[in-house]
N, C-alpha and C positions, 0 to 999 in steps of 0.2 A: 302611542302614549308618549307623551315629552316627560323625561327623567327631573326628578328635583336633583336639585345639587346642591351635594350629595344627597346622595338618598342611604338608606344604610336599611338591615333589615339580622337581625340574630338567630345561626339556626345552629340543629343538634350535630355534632360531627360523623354521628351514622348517619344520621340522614341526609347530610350536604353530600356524603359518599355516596350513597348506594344516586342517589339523582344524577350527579356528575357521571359515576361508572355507566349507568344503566343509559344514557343518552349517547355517551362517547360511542356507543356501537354503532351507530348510525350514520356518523359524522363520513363525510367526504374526506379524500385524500389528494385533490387536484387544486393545486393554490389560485390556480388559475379559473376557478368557481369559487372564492372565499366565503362568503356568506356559507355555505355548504362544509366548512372545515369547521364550524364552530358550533357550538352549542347553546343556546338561544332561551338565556334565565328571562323569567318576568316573574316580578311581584305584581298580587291584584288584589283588588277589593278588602282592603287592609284595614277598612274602619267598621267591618262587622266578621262574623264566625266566617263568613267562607273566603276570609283573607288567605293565601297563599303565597308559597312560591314553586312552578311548574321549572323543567327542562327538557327543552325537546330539540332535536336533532333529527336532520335527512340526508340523502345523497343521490335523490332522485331516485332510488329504486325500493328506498324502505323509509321509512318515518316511524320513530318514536317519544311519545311525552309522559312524563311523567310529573305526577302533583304532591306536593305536601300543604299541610297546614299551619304555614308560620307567619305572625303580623308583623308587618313590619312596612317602610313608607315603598311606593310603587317607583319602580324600576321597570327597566326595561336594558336586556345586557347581550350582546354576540360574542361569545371568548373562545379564543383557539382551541382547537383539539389539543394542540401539543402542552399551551400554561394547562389547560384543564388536567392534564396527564400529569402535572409537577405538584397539583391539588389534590390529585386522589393520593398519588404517592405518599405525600404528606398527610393527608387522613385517615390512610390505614392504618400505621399504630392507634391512632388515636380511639378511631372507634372500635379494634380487639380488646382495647385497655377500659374502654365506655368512659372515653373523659366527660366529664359531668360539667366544664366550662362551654361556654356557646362558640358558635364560630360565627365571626363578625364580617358580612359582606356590605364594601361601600361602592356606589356607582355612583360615579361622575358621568358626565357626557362623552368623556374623551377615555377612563382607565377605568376598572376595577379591581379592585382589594379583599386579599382575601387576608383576614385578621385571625392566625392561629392562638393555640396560649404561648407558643414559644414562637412562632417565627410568622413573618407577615410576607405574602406575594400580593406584587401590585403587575398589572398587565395592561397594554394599550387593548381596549376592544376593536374588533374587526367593524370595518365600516362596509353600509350596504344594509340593504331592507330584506328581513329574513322572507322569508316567502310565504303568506296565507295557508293554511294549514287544515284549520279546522273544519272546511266541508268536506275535508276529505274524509273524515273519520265517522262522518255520517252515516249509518246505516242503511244501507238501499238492498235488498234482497231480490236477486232475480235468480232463473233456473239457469244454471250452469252445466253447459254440457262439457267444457274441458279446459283445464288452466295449466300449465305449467310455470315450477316456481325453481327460483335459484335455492337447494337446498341448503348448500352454504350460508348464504343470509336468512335463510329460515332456520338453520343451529345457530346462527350468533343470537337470536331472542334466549336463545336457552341459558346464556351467559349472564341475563339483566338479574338482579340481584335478586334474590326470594324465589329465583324459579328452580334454582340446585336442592329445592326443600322438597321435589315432588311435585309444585303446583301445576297444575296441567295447563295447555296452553291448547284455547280455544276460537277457531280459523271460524268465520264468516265471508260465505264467497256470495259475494255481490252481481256475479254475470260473467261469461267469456271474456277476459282482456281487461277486466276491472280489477284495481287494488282489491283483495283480501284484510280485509280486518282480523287483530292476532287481539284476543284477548290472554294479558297477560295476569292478571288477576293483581295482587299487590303485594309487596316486598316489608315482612313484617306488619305492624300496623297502620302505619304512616302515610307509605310512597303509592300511589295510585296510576299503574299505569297501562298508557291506551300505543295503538301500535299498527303500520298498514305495512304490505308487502304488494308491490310490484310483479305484475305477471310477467314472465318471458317469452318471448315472440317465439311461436312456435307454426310449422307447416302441419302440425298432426289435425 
């Protein structure tokens, strides 16, 4: 997708939160893989109802993404872990208090803006091609005779936002040594999100 410039898109402050929170789990820690440290916005399909804006996040051993439904003009955006982490911070009060003002995202080619009611982050975005995603989320069901999983990264889904409410969280195992599908069901009404876990190499 080639970005208009600017492109700009207006969303709720719990919902920029809980998308931004609920991705960041995912995000790599190795600068030295960038594309992998960021979290990967796209606005789509903006000129009818199933306009949105998605954020999804990997680190090779889990992926997750998550959708809302907001219009606005089509972007495409890769932003640090770390600006991302200066955004939530900044949106917590906001959405405990339910500010009722939108939060104004502008992407250029080169930065992105995040436009509070009181204070404005702008950020260079990471450069580099995020990585194909979506067959992985495909459902393929075969008989699984044994997987081992990092349970560590199978508690941090428990952290994405709406799932502290009791929602259960439900595994699709695909085959011996294939990604598991995590259905995380959704966060409120809004945030819609989908989720893979990585098998661990195991001799058993």
């Amino acid at each position: 997708m080639t970005n208009q410039v600017p492109a700009k898109l207006t969303i709720g402050a719990s919902d920029l939160l809980d998308l931004l929170s609920g991705a960041i789990i995912a995000t790599g820690k190795d600068d030295s893989l960038p594309t992998l440290t960021g979290i990967y916005l796209e606005s789509f399909s903006t000129e009818d109802d199933l306009g949105g804006l998605s954020a999804t996040a990997t680190d090779r051993y889990r992926l997750i993404t998550g959708k809302t439904h907001y219009k606005g003009e089509a972007f495409t955006a890769l932003v640090h872990n770390k600006d991302a982490s200066e955004v939530i911070r900044a949106l917590k009060p906001l959405a405990k208090h339910k500010e009722p003002r939108g939060i104004i995202l502008e992407v250029t080619e080169r930065e992105i803006t995040f436009r509070l009611p009181d204070q404005t982050f702008t950020f260079r975005l990471l450069d580099g091609t995020f990585p194909k995603y979506e067959h992985l989320l495909e459902e393929h069901k075969e008989d699984t005779g044994h997987i081992s999983m990092n349970p560590t990264f199978l508690g941090d889904f428990a952290k994405v936002p709406g799932m502290n409410k009791g929602v259960p969280m439900h595994l699709t195992f695909q085959g011996s040594n294939k990604p598991v599908l995590i259905g995380l069901g959704q966060s409120g009404d809004t945030v819609q999100w989908r989720a893979l876990l990585m098998p661990m190499r195991s001799s058993a």
